[in-house]
TORDO-899701 format. One record per residue (C-alpha): residue number from 1; x, y, z. Coordinates in Angstrom, 2 decimals, padded with zeros to 5 digits. Example, Ala and Ser with C-alpha at 12.3 -4.5 7.8 and 13.67 -1.06 7.14 Angstrom:
2
+-----+---------+---------+---------+
!   i !       x !       y !       z !
+-----+---------+---------+---------+
!   1 !  012.30 ! -004.50 !  007.80 !
!   2 !  013.67 ! -001.06 !  007.14 !
+-----+---------+---------+---------+
//
This chain:
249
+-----+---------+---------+---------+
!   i !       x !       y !       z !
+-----+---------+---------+---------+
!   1 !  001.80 ! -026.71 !  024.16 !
!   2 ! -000.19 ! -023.49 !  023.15 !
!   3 ! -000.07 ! -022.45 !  019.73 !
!   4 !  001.69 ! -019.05 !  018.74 !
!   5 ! -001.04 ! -016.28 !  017.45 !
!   6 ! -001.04 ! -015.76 !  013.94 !
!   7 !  000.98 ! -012.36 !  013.28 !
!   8 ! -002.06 ! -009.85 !  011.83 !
!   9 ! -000.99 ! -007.98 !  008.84 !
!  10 ! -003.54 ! -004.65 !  007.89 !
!  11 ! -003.62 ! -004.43 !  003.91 !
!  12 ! -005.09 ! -001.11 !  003.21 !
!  13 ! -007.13 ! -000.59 ! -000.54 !
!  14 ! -006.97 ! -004.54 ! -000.26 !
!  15 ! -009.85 ! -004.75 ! -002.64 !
!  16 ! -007.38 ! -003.61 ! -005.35 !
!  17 ! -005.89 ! -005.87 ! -007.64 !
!  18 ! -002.30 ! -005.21 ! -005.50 !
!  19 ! -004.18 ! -006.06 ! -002.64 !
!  20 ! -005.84 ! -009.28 ! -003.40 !
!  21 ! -002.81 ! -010.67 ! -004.78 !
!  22 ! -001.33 ! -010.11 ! -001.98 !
!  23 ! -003.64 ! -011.48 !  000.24 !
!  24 ! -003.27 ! -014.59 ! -001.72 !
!  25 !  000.18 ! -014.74 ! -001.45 !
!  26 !  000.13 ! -014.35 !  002.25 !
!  27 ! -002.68 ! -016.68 !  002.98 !
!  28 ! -000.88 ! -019.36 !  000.54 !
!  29 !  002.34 ! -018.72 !  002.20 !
!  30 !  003.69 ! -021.32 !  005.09 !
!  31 !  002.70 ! -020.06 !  008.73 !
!  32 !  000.16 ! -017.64 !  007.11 !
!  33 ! -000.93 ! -014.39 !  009.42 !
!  34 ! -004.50 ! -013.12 !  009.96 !
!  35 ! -005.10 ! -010.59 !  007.63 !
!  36 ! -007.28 ! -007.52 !  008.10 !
!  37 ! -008.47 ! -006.75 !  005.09 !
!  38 ! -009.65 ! -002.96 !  004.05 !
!  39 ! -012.04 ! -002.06 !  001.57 !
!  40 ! -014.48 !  001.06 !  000.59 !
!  41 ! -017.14 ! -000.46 ! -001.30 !
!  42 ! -015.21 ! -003.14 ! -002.39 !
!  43 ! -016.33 ! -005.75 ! -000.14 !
!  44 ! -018.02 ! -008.17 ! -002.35 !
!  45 ! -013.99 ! -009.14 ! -003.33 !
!  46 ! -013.29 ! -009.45 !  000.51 !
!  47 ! -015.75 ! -011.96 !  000.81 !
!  48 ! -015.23 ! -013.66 ! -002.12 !
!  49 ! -011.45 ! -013.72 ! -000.89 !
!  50 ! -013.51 ! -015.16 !  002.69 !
!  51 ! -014.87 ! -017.54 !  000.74 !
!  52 ! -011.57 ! -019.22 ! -000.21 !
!  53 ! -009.40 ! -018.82 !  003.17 !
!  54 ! -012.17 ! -018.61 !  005.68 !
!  55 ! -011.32 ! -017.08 !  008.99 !
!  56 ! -007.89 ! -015.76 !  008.29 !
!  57 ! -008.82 ! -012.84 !  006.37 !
!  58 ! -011.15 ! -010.14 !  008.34 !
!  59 ! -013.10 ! -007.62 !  006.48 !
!  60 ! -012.38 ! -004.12 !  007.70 !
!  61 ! -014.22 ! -001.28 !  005.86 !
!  62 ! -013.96 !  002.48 !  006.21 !
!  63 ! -014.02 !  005.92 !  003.75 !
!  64 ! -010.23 !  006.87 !  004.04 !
!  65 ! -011.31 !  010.22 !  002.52 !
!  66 ! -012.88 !  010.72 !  005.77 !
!  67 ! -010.67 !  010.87 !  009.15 !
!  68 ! -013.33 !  010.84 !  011.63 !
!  69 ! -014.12 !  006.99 !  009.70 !
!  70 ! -010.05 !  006.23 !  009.36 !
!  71 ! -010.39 !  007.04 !  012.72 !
!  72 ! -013.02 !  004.58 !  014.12 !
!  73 ! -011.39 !  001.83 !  012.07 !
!  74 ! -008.16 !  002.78 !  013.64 !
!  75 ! -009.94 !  002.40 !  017.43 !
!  76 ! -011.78 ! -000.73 !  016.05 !
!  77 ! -008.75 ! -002.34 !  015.25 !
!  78 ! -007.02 ! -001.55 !  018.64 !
!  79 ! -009.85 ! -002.78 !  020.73 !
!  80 ! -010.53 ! -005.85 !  018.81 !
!  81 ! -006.68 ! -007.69 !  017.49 !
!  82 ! -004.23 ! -005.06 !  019.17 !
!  83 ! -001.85 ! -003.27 !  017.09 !
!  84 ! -000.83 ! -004.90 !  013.79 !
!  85 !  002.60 ! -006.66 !  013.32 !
!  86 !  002.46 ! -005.20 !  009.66 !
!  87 !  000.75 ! -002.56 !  007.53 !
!  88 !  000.92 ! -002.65 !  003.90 !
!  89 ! -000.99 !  000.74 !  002.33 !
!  90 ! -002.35 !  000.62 ! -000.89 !
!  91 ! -005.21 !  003.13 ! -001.37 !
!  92 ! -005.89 !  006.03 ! -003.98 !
!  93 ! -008.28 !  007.42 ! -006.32 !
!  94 ! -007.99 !  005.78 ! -009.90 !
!  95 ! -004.99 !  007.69 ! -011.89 !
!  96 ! -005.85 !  010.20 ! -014.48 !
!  97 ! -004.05 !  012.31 ! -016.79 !
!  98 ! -004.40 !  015.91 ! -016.55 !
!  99 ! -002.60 !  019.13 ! -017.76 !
! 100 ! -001.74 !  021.17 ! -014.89 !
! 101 ! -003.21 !  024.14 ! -015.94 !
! 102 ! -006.69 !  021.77 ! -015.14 !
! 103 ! -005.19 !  020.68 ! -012.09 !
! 104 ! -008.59 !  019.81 ! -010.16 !
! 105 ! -007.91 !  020.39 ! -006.58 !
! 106 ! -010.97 !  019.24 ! -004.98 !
! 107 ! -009.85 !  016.12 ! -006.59 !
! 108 ! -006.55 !  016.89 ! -005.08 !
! 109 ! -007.58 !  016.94 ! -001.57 !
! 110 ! -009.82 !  013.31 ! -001.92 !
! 111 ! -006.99 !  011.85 ! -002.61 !
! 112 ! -004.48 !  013.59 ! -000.51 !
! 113 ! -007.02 !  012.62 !  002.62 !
! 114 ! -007.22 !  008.88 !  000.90 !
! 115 ! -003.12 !  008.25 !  000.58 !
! 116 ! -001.59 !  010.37 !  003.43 !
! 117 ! -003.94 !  011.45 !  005.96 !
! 118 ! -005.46 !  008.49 !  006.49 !
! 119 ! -001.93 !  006.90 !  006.73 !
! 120 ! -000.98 !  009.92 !  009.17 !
! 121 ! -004.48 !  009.16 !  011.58 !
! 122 ! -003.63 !  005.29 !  011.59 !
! 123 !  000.17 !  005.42 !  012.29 !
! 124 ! -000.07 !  008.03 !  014.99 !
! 125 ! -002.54 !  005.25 !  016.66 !
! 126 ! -000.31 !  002.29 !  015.71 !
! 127 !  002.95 !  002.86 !  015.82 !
! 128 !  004.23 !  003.84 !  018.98 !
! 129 !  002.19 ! -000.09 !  020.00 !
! 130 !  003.91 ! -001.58 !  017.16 !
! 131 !  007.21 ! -000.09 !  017.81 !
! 132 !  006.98 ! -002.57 !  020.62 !
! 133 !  006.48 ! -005.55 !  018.20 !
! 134 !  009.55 ! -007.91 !  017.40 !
! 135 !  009.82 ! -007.32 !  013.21 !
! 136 !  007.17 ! -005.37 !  013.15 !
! 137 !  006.88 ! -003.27 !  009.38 !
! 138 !  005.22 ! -001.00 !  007.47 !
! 139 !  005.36 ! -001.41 !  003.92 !
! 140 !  004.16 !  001.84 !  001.46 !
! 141 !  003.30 !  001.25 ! -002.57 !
! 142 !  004.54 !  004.35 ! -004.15 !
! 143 !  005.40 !  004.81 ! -007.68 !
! 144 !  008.02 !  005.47 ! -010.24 !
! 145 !  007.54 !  008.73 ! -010.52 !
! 146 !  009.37 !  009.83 ! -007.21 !
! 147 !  012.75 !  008.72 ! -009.55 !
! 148 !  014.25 !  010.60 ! -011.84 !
! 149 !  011.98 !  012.50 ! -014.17 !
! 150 !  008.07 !  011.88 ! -014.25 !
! 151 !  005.78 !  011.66 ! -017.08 !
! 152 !  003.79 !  014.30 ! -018.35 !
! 153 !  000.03 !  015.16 ! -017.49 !
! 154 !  000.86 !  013.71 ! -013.93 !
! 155 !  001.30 !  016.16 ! -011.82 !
! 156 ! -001.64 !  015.55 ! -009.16 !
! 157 ! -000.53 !  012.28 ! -008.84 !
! 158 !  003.01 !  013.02 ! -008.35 !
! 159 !  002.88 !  015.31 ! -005.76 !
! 160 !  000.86 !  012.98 ! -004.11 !
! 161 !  003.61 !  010.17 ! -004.31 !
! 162 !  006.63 !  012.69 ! -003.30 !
! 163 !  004.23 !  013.07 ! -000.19 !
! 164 !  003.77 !  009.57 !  001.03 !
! 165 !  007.54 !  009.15 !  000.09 !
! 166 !  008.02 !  012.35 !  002.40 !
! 167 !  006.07 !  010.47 !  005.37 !
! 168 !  007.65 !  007.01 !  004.88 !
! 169 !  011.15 !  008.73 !  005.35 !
! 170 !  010.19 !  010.57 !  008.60 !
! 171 !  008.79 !  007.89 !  010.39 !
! 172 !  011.52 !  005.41 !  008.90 !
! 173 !  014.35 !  008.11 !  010.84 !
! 174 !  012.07 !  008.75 !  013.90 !
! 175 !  011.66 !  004.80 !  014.53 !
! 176 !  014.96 !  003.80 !  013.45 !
! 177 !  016.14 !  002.93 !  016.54 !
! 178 !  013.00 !  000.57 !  017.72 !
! 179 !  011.68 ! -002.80 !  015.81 !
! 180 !  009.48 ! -001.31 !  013.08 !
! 181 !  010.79 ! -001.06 !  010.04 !
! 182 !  009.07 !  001.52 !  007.59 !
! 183 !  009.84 !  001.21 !  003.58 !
! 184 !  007.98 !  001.71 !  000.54 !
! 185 !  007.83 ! -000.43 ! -003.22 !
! 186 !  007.79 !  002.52 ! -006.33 !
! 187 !  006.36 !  000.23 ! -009.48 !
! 188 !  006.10 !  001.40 ! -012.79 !
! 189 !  002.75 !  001.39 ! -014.84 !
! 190 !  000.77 ! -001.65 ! -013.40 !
! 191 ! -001.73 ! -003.02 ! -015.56 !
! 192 ! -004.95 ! -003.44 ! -012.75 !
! 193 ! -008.26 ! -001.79 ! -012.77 !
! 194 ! -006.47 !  001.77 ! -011.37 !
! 195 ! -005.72 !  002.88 ! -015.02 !
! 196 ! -009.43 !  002.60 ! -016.26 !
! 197 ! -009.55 !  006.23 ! -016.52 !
! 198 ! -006.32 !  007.01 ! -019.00 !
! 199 ! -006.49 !  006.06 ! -023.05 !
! 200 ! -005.27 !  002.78 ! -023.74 !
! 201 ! -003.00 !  004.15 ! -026.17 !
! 202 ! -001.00 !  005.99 ! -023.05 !
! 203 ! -000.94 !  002.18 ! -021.22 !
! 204 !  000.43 !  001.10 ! -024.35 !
! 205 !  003.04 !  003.31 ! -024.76 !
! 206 !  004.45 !  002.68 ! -020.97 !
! 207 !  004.67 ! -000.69 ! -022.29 !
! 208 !  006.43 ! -000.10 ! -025.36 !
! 209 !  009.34 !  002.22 ! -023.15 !
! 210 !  009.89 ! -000.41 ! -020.73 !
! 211 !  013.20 ! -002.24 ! -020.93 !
! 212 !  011.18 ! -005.90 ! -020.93 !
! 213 !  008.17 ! -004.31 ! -023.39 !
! 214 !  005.65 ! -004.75 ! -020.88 !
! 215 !  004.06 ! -003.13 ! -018.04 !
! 216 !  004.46 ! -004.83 ! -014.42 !
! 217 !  001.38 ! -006.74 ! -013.16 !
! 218 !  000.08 ! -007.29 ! -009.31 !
! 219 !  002.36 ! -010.45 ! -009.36 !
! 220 !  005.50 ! -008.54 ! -010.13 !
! 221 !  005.20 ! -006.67 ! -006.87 !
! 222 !  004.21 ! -009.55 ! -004.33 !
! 223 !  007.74 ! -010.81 ! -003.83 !
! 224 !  009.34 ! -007.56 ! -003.05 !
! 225 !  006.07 ! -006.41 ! -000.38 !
! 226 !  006.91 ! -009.99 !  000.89 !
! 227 !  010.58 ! -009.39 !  001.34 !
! 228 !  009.45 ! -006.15 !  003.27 !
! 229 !  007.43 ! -008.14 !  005.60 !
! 230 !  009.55 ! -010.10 !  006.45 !
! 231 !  012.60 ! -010.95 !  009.19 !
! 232 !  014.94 ! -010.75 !  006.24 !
! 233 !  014.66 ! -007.25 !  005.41 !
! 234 !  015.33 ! -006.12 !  009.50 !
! 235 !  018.69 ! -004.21 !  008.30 !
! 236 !  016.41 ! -002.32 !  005.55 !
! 237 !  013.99 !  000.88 !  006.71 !
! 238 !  013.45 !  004.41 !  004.82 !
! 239 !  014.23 !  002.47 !  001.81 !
! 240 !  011.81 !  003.12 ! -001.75 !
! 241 !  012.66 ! -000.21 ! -003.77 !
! 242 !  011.81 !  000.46 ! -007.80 !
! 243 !  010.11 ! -002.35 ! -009.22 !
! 244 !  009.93 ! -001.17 ! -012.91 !
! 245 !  011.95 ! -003.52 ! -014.63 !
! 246 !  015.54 ! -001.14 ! -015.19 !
! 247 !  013.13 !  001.62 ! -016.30 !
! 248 !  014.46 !  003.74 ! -013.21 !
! 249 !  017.09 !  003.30 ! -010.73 !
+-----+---------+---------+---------+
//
C-alpha cells in the first residue's frame, strides 16, 4: 500500500521567532506535513531548522516587499509541490513607535507591500487550487490592536493590521462556501526579536497591564495556529481569535 503525501503547509516570515516555533511544533507533531519554509535573509535559521528535521522542511526565500519576487516564489511553488494545503503568514517590518505627526510613509508602503500585497499576489495564485483541497486553511497573525482601543504611537502599525484583518474577512465570505477555511490569531505584545526597535521600558509596561503580568511568548500562540490548521476548526472561517491573556475580548 502507497503511502499518503505529507500535507505541505507554507509558513511565511518563518525565520521569525513565531515561525520557528511553529515549525517545531509541526515537525514534532504526529503525521507531520512538509513544510515550506519562507525567509528574507533569514536563512541561516532555515537551515539550522534543516539541520534538525532534514527533508521535511524546504527553504523558500523571496523579498515580499517586492511583487515581481512574491511572484516567482508564488509560480515556484506551483510548479514544484502544487498548491499548499495550508498557509500560515507571518511577515512584517520590526514594530516601532512613532507619533503620527512623523508618520514615515515610505516606511508605510515596505510594509504594506510586506503584510498585504504579498498576501494579495500569493492567494490570488493559491486559492482558487486550494479551494479544491479537503481542510485546506489559511491562518493570518494579526494583533491586538484590531480590538477595542489601540495603544498610542502605533498608528502605522495599526492600520496595517485593520488591513490584513480587512483581507482575511473578504476572502473568509468569498470562500465560505468551498473547503478553505481563512482565519487570523490577534496576540498581544510578544516578547521575540520584532520589538528590538521600541524602549524596553514600553515592553515592560505591556507586561505590567496584562491580566497574567507578562507578555505572551512564540509558545503561547502555537496551540491556537495549530487548532486553525487543523480538521477541528472546519466550522470556524473569518474568525480573529485574541490570544492576549483577557487583555481584550
Amino acid at each position: 500500500m502507497s503511502e499518503t503525501p505529507a500535507k505541505v503547509v507554507l509558513i511565511t516570515g518563518a525565520s521569525s521567532d513565531i515561525g520557528i516555533a511553529l515549525v517545531r511544533a509541526l515537525l514534532s507533531a504526529e503525521n507531520s506535513p512538509t513544510v515550506l519554509a519562507h525567509s528574507f535573509r533569514g536563512g541561516e535559521k532555515i537551515r539550522q531548522l534543516q539541520q534538525e528535521f532534514g527533508d521535511r522542511i524546504q527553504p523558500i526565500e523571496a523579498d515580499f516587499s517586492d511583487a515581481a519576487s512574491v511572484k516567482a516564489m508564488t509560480e515556484d511553488i506551483l510548479a514544484r509541490y502544487g498548491a499548499p494545503h495550508s498557509i500560515v503568514h507571518l511577515p512584517a517590518l520590526r514594530l516601532a513607535y512613532e507619533r503620527f505627526t512623523k508618520f514615515d510613509w515610505t516606511r508605510f508602503e515596505s510594509d504594506m507591500a510586506v503584510q498585504v500585497q504579498s498576501a494579495v499576489v500569493m492567494l490570488q495564485k493559491f486559492l482558487p487550487k486550494m479551494a479544491k483541497i479537503e481542510d485546506s486553511r489559511v491562518v493570518f497573525v494579526l494583533s491586538s490592536v484590531t480590538h477595542g482601543m489601540p495603544p498610542k504611537f502605533l498608528s502605522m502599525y495599526t492600520v496595517l493590521k485593520y488591513a490584513q484583518l480587512g483581507l482575511m474577512r473578504a476572502l473568509a465570505a468569498e470562500y465560505a462556501a468551498t473547503s478553505v477555511r481563512i482565519n487570523g490569531i490577534s496576540p498581544s505584545m510578544v516578547e521575540t526579536q520584532f520589538l528590538q526597535g521600541i524602549a524596553e521600558v514600553a515592553v515592560q509596561m505591556s507586561a505590567a497591564a496584562n491580566p497574567q503580568g507578562r507578555n505572551a511568548t512564540p509558545a503561547d500562540l502555537v496551540g491556537a495556529i495549530q487548532f486553525l490548521l487543523s480538521p477541528a476548526s472546519g466550522y470556524i472561517t473569518g474568525t480573529d481569535l485574541p490570544i492576549a491573556a483577557g487583555s481584550v475580548c
